[in-house]
C-alpha positions in Angstrom: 29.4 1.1 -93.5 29.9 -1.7 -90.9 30.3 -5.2 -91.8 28.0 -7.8 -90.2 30.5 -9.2 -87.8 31.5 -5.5 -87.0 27.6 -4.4 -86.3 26.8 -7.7 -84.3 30.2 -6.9 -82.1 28.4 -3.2 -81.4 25.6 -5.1 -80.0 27.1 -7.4 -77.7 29.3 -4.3 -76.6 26.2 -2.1 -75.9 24.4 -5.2 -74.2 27.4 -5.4 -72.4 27.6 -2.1 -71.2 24.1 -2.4 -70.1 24.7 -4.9 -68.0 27.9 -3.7 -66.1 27.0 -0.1 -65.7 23.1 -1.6 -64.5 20.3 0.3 -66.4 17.3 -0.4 -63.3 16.7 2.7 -61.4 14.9 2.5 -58.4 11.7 2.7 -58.4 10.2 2.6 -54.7 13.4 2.3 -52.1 10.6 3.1 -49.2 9.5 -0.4 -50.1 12.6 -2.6 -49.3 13.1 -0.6 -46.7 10.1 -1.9 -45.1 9.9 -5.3 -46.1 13.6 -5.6 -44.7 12.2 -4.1 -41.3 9.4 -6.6 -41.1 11.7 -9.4 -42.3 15.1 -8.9 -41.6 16.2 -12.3 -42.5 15.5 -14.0 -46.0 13.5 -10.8 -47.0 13.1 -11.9 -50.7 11.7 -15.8 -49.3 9.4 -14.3 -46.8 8.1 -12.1 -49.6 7.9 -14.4 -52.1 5.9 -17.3 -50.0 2.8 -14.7 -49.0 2.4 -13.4 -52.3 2.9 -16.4 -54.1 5.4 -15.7 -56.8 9.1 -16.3 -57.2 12.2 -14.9 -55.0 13.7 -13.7 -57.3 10.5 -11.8 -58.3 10.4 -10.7 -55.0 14.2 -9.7 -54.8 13.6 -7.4 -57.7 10.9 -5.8 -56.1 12.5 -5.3 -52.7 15.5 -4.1 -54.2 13.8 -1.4 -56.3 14.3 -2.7 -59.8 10.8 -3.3 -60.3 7.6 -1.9 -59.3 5.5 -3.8 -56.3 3.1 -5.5 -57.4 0.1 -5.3 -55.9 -0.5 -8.2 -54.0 3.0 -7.1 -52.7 2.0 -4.3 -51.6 -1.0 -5.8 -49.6 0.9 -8.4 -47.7 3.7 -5.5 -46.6 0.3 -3.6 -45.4 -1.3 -6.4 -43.4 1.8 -7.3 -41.8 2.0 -3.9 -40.9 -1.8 -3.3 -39.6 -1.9 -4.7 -35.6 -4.0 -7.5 -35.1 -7.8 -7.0 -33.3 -8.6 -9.1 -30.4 
């Protein structure tokens, strides 16, 4: 039987862990992939100021750590559509 001290150290170990080894998996990779082709420089700002939310938001999302959201996905898809005259 562990001790307080002793269980609260196993959880700052396995929250540890989860941080160093990085638990995210990648959900869509096609996505930054695109937005870094559209926006090759400050991908994550130029995301983040046509949808509306937060770079860092937006980082996670380009990166693959979280899912698009779906106002993401529309303004990769009219920047993407050509323009009618």
């Amino acid at each position: 039987m562990r001790s307080v001290f002793e269980g609260e150290l196993a959880q700052a170990r396995k929250i540890e862990r989860a941080i160093v080894q990085g638990d995210a998996h990648l959900c869509r990779p096609a996505f930054g992939i695109v937005c870094k082709a559209l926006w090759p420089t400050k991908t994550a700002e130029q995301l983040a100021s046509l949808v509306g939310c937060g770079v860092r938001t937006a980082a996670y999302e380009i990166s693959g750590e979280r899912e698009p959201s779906g106002l993401s996905l529309l303004a990769v898809m009219i920047a993407i559509t050509p323009k009618r005259k």
